[in-house]
C-alpha positions in Angstrom: 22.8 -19.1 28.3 23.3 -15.2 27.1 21.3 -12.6 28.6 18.7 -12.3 25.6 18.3 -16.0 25.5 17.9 -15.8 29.2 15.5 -12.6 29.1 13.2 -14.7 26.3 13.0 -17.9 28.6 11.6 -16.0 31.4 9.2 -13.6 29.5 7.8 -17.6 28.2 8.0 -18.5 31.8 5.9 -16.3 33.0 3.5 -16.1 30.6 3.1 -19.8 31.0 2.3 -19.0 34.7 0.0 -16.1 33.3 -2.2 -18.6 30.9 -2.1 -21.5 33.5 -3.9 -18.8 36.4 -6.6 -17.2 33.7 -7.4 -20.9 32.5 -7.8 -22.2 36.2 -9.9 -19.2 36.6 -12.2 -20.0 33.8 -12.3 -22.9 34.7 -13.7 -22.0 38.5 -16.1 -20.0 36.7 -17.4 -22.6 34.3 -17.9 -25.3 37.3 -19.6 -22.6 39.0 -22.5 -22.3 36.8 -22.8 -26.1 35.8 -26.1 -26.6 37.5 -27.7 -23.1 36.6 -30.1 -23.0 34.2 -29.0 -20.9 31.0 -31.7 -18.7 31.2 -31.9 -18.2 35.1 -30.0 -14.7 35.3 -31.0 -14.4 39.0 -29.5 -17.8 40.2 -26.2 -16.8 38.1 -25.8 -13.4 39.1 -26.3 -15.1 42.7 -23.4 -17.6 42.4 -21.4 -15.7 41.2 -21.8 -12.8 43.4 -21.1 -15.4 46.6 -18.0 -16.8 44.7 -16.5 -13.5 44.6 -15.8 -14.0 48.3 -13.3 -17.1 47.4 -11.9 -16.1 43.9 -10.0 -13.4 43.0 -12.1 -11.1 41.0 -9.0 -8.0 41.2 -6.3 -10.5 40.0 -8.4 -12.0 36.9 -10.9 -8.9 36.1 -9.3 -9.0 32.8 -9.9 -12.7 32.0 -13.6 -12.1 33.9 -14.4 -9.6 31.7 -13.3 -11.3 28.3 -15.0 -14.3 29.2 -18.6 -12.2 29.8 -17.9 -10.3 26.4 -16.5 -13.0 24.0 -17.6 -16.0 25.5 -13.7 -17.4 26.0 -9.6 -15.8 27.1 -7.9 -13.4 23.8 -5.0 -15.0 23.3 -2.0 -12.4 22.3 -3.0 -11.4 19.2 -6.6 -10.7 19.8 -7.8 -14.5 19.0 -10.4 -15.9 21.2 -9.6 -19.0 22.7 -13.1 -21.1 24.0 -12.9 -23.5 26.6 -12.2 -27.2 25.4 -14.8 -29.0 27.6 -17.5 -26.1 28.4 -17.3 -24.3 24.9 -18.5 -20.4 25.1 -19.3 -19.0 28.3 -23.3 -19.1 28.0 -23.7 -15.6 29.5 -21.8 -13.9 27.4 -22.6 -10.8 24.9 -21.6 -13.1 22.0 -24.2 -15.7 23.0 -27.4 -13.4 24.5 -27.0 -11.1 21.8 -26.4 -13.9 18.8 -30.6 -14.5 18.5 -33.0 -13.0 16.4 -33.1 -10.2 18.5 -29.5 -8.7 19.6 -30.5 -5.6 21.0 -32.3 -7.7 22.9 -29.9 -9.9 24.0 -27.4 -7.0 24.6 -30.0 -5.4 27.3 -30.3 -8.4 29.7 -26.7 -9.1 29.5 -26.3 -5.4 30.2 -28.3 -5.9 33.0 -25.9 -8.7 33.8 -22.6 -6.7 33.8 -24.4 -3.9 36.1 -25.6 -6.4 39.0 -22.6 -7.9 39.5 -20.0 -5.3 39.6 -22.8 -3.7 42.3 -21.2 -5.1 45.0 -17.8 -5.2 43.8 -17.3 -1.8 42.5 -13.9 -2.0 41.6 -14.9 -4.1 38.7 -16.7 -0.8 37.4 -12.9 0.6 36.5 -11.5 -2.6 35.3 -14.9 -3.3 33.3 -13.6 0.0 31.8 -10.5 -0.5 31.1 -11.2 -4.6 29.6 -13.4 -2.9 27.0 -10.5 -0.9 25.6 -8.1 -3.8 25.4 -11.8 -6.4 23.9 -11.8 -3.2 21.0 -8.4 -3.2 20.4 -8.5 -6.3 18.7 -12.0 -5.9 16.6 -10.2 -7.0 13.2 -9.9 -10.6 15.0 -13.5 -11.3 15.4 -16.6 -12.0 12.6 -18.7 -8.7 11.5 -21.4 -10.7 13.7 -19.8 -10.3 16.8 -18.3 -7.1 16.0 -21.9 -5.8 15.7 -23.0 -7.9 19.1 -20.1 -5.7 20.5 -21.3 -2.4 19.2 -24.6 -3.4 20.2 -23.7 -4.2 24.4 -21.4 -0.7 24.2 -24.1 1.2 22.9 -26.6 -0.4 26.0 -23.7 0.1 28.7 -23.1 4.0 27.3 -26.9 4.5 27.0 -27.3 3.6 30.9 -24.6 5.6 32.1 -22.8 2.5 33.1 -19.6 3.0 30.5 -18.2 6.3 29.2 -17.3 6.7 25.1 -13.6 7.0 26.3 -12.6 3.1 25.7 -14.0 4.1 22.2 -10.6 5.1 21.9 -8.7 2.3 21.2 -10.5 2.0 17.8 -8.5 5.0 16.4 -5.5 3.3 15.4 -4.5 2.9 11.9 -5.0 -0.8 10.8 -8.6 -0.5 12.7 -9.2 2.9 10.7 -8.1 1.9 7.6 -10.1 -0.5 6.4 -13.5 0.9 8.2 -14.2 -1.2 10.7 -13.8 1.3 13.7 -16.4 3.5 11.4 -19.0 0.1 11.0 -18.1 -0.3 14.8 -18.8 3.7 15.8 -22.1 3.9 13.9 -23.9 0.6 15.3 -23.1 2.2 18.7 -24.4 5.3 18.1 -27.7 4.5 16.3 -27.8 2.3 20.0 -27.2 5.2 21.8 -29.9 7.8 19.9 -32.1 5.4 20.7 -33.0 6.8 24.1 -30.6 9.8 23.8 -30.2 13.3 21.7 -27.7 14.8 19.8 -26.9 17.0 23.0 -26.3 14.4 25.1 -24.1 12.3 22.7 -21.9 15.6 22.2 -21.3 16.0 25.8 -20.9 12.5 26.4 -18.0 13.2 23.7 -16.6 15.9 24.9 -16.3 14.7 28.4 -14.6 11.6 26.8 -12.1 13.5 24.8 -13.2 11.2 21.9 -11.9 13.9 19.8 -13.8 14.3 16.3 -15.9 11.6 14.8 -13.7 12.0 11.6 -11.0 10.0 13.4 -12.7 7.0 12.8 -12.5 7.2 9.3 -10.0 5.9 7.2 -7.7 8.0 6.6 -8.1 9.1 2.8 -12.4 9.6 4.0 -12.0 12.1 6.8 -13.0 15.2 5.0 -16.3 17.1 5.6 -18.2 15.2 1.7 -17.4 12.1 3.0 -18.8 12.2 6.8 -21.7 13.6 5.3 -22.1 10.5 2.8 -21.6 8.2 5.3 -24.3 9.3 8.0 -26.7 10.1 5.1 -26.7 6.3 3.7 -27.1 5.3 7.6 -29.9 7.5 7.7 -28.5 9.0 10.4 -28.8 12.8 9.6 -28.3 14.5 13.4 -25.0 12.9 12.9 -24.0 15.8 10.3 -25.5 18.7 11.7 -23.4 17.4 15.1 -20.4 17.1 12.6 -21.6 20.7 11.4 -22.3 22.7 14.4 -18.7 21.3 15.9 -16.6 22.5 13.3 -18.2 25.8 12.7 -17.4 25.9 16.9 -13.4 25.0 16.1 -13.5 27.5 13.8 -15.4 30.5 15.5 -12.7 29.2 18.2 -9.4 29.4 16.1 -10.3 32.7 14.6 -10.3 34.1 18.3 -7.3 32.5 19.0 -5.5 33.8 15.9 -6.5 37.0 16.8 -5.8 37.4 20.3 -2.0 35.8 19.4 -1.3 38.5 16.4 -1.9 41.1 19.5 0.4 39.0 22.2 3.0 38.1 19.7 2.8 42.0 18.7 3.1 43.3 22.8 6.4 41.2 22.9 7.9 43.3 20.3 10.7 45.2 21.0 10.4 48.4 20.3 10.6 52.3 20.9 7.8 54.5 22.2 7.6 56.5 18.4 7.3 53.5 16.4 4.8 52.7 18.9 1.7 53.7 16.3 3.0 52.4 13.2 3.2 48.8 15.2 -0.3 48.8 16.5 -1.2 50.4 12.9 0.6 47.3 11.7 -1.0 44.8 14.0 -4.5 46.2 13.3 -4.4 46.0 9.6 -3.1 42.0 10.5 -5.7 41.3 12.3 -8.4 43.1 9.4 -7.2 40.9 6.7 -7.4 37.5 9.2 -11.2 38.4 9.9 -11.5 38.7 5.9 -9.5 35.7 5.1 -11.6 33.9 8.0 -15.2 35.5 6.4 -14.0 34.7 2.7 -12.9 31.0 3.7 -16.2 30.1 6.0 -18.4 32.2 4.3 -19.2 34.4 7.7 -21.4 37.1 7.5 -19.7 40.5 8.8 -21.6 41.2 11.8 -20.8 37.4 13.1 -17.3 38.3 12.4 -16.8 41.2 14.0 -18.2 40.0 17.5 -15.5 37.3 17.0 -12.3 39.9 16.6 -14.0 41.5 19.4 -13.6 38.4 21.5 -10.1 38.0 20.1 -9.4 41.7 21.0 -10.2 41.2 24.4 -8.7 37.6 25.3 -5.6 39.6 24.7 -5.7 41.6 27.3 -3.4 41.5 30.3 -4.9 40.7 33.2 -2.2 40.0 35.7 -2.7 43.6 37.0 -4.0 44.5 40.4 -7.8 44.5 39.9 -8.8 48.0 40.4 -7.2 48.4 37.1 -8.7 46.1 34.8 -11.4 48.9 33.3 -8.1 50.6 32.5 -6.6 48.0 31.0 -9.5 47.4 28.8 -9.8 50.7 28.0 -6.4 50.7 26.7 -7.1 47.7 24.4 -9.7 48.9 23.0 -8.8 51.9 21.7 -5.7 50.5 20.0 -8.0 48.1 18.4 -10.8 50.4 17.6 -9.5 50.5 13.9 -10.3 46.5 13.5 -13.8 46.8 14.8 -14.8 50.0 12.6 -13.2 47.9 9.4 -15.7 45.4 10.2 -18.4 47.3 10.7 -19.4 49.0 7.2 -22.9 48.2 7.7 -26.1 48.9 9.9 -26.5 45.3 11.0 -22.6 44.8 12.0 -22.8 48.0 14.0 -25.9 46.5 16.2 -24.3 43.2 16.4 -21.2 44.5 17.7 -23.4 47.2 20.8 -25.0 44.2 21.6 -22.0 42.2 21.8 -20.1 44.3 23.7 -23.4 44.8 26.1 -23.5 41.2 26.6 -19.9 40.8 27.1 -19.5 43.9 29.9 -22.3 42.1 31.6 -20.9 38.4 31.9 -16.9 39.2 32.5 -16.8 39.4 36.1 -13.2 41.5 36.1 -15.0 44.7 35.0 -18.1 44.8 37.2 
């Protein structure tokens, strides 16, 4: 036998043992619950809470976790495979939330998932974790159960219990392309807003590192016309003035960062002391046509933009200096800069905007109080 012959045999050997342990395991479960009423959540979440003394919830979390979701084991592949003799797992999402009234459903099997990993709180983490690998493989199950699924994420994120981050796993390309990470991401949400705003959903995005909701779109539909169409049609509108307000914040964001790295990449210049004021003449008429550029191609108003360069103007500034001489330092900056602010302030309004700027800004940076 050759070594990749060899190498194949155990890789089947060992998943054998693999499937053999998560169907004994389902097994346990399903004998457990034999005698308990289908609708007698107290008397399950009781056996099974007891049982976790004698099987081994940390070995088989996975398998525990697919069976309460889907109802049976995904196979490699992301098919579900339902027990022969017991059929689907009678508390699972796919059955509670397959009536008349999902949400419904969803909640008390919510309510499910929370009691019993009370005790065992390591199942919180691999609960976590389970829902990634269950959403990798949406494009294997029916458009019902992909909505029961959107549904019970939505009721877990609304109470705290699960972060957006598994939400992840739905941004790869053959779960993009065809929408159904976009159907998936906006039954959850309209879950969510439910019983949360706009703010909340934004942090609870952030904090995830979701990224932008426009990842979720296939990939010829991720442009700003599009999003917009999308959430409009859902009825859904807080969705695009979330979309709105976080791009206008990128690009607020990269305008201060282009400016404050035209100034750095200019510091590292080598050059002599005379040609000293042609360079920063140089750097400041660079900086004049990016806040231009930036007005003309997000239609900012000049006094917005010059608050902006002022930020820009002062991330650039070294700080690495002792700090009795940080005033000095800033001093410095800004009158090698002044030329940027007084091109963008040609009117009353920019001129006020930028005192009061600067006011605000002396105030809140702790190195120069």
């Amino acid at each position: 036998m050759n070594l990749k012959v060899r190498f194949c045999y155990i890789l089947v050997c060992k998943y054998c043992i693999y499937l053999t342990g998560n169907n004994s395991f389902r097994d346990s479960i399903f004998q457990l619950i034999e005698n308990v009423d289908p609708t007698d959540d107290s008397k399950f979440t009781s056996v099974l809470d007891t049982a976790g003394n004698t099987l081994d919830y940390r070995r088989y979390g996975d398998s525990f976790f697919e069976l309460f979701v889907t109802g049976g084991l995904i196979a490699p592949g992301g098919i579900i495979n339902y027990d022969e003799e017991y059929g689907k797992f009678p508390f699972s999402l796919f059955v509670l939330a397959s009536g008349d009234d999902p949400l419904a459903g969803a909640k008390r099997w919510g309510g499910l998932i929370v009691k019993l990993t009370r005790r065992y709180k390591y199942l919180e983490r691999m609960f976590a974790e389970s829902t990634e690998h269950i959403l990798k493989h949406i494009h294997r199950y029916t458009e019902d159960e992909n909505k029961m699924l959107a549904i019970g994420v939505g009721v877990l994120v609304t109470d705290a219990f699960l972060t957006l981050e598994p939400l992840k796993a739905l941004q790869e390309d053959h779960l993009t392309k065809d929408g159904l990470a976009l159907r998936f991401l906006t039954d959850m949400l309209r879950v969510f807003l439910m019983n949360n705003d706009i703010n909340q959903l934004h942090k609870s995005l952030v904090r995830a590192k979701v990224g932008r909701l426009t990842e979720f779109f296939p990939p010829n539909k991720r442009d700003e016309d599009c999003f917009a169409r999308h959430f409009e049609a859902e009825d859904m509108p807080v969705l695009i003035e979330l979309h709105t307000a976080t791009l206008t914040l990128a690009r607020r964001n990269e305008f201060v960062d282009e400016v404050s790295s035209i100034l750095r990449d200019a510091k590292e210049e080598d050059i002599d002391d005379d040609e000293e004021a042609e360079q920063i003449q140089a750097t400041n008429l660079k900086v004049a046509r990016a806040a231009k550029a930036a007005m003309r191609a997000n239609k900012w108003e000049q006094h917005d933009t010059v608050s902006l360069a002022w930020d820009g103007i002062m991330n650039a500034v070294n700080w690495s200096y002792k700090s009795e001489q940080f005033e000095a330092q800033a001093l410095v900056q800004i009158k090698r800069h002044s030329p940027v602010l007084e091109m963008l302030t040609t009117e009353p309004k920019s001129e006020i905007s930028l005192l009061k700027h600067v006011q605000l800004y002396a105030y809140n940076e702790p190195r120069l109080t």
